[in-house]
N, C-alpha and C positions, 0 to 999 in steps of 0.2 A: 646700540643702546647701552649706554652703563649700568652697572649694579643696583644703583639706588633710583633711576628711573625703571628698569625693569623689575623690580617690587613695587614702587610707589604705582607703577601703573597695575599690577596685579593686582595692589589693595584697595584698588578705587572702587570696584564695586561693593556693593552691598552685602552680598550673597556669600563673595568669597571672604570677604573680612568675619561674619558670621560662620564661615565655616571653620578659617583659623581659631576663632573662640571656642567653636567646639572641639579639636583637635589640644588645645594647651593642656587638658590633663591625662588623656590617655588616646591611642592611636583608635581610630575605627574604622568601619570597613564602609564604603561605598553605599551600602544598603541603610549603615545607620546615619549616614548623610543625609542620602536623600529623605530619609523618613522626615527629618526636622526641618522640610520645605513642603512648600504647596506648591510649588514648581515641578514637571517635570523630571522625572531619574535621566534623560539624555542632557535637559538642559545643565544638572548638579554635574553629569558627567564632564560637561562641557569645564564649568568651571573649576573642578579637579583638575581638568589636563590644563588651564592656564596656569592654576596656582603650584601644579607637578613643573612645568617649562620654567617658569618662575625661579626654583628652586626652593618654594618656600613648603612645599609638604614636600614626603621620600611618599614611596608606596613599594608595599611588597607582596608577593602572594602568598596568600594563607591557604591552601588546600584551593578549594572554588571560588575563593573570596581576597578580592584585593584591599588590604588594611592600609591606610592615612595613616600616616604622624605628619606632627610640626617641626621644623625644621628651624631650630631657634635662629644659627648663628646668622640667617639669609637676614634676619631684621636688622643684626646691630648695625651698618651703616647708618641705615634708617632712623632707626631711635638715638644715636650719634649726631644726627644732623638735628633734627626735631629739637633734641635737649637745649641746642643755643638758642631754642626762642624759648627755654621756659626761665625764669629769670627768679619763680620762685625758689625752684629746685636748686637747694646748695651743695657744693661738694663735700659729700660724706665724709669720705676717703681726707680731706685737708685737716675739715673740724674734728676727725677722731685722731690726728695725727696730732691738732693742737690741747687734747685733752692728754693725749696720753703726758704730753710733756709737763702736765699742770699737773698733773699726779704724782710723777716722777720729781718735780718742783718739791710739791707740800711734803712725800714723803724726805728727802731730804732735809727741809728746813726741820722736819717733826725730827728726825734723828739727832740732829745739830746740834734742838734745843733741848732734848732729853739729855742729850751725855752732858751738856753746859750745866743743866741744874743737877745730877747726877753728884752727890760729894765723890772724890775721891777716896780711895782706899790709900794703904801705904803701899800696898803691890804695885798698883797702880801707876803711883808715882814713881816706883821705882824704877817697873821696867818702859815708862814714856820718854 
């Protein structure tokens, strides 16, 4: 199985994509998993070890308690492929690259035109 069907099939269920959502801002433990279903603690279990085979959480042991994080980079494939069907979303990275030059444009022409209306001095003239 490839990289991106072995996530996309991780993230097909329900339960585990709700568990990655709680996992994005701080790691937690197993206990505070299961707390936020009405499911079974064997069955959250269950899906831990898919989404741990996965690669998409790490786990560690904390003393008596095994702590979840999310595991960002297992997604970019994923959100890499997805991105060619979003047709709104435009590349940042391009439009910041064509602003910067439009800034860099106008301050130019603005220096251009200053020194242009600028009179000269006789020093000036002398040493141009």
């Amino acid at each position: 199985m490839d990289e991106l069907t072995d996530v996309a099939d991780a993230i097909a269920d329900p339960v585990r994509r709700e568990i990655l959502v709680m996992l994005r801002h701080a790691p937690l433990t197993a206990g505070d998993i299961a707390a936020g279903f009405s499911i079974s603690r064997p069955a959250v279990s269950r899906h831990l070890r898919v989404l741990r085979e996965s690669g998409l959480v790490r786990d560690e042991q904390a003393g008596r308690h095994r702590r979840y994080s999310l595991n960002r980079s297992r997604l970019g494939p994923l959100t890499a492929w997805l991105a060619q069907f979003d047709t709104q979303r435009s590349d940042w990275s391009q439009r910041l690259a064509a602003l910067e030059t439009e800034v860099h444009r106008t301050r130019r022409d603005r220096t251009r035109s200053t020194a242009a209306d600028t009179p000269r001095t006789a020093h000036q003239e002398d040493t141009a």
